[in-house]
N, C-alpha and C positions, 0 to 999 in steps of 0.2 A: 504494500500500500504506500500511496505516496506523503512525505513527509507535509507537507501541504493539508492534505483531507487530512491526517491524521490530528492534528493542530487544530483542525476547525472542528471537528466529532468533540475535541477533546474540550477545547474553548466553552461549545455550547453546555456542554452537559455540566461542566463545574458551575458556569454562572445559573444554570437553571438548579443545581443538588442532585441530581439525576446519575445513575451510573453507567456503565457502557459492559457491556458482554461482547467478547470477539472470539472469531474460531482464527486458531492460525494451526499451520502446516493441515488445513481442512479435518483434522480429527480432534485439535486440544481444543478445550472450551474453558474460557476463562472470565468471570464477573469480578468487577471493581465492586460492588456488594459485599462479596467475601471475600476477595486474592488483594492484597496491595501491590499496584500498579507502580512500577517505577519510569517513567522516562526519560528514556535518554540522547535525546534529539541532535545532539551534536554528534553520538556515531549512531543514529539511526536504531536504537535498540531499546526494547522493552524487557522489562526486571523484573521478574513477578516471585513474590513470596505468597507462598498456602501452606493451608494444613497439610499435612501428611495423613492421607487416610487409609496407605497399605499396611493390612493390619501385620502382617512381619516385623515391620521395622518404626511402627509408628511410636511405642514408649520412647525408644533408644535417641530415636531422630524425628522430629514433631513438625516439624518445618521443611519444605520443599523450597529452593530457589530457581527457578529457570530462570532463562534467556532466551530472546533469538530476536532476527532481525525484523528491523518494519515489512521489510520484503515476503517476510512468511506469514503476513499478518492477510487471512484470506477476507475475511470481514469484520464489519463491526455495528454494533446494535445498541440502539437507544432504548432503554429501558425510562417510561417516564410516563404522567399522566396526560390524562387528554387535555387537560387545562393545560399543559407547558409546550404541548407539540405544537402549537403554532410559532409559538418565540425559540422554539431550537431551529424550525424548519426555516424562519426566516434568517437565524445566525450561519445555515449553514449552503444558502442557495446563493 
């Protein structure tokens, strides 16, 4: 995804309170709701920290951290109510 749209999704949804859900490499699924969202716009990368929910290793190590590029990032989704979708749709056309 391009650093651009990414910026403007990300813009809208802060000034509105609203979270953002994105699939990247088309299988992970990740929500700003539960995952803290790191970004990193100067080398184009997102930072995400979550629970650990496999249960093998989850006492030991509780915390997951990925990575990957804006590039793997295949979409991204507004999670928000009907009263804000006009003013993100407006922040982001």
């Amino acid at each position: 995804m391009m650093l651009q749209n990414i910026q403007t999704i990300r813009n809208a949804v802060s000034q509105e309170n609203q979270s953002i859900a994105l699939v990247a490499d088309n299988d992970k699924i990740y929500s700003s709701a539960r995952d803290i969202f790191i970004w990193d716009d100067e080398n184009s990368l997102l930072n995400i920290l979550r629970l650990n929910t496999d249960f093998r290793n989850q006492c030991d190590k509780p915390i997951i951290f990925e990575t990957f590029g804006y590039e793997n990032i295949s979409y991204m989704r507004i999670n928000s109510t009907k009263s804000n979708i006009d003013d993100i749709l407006e922040l982001i056309s």
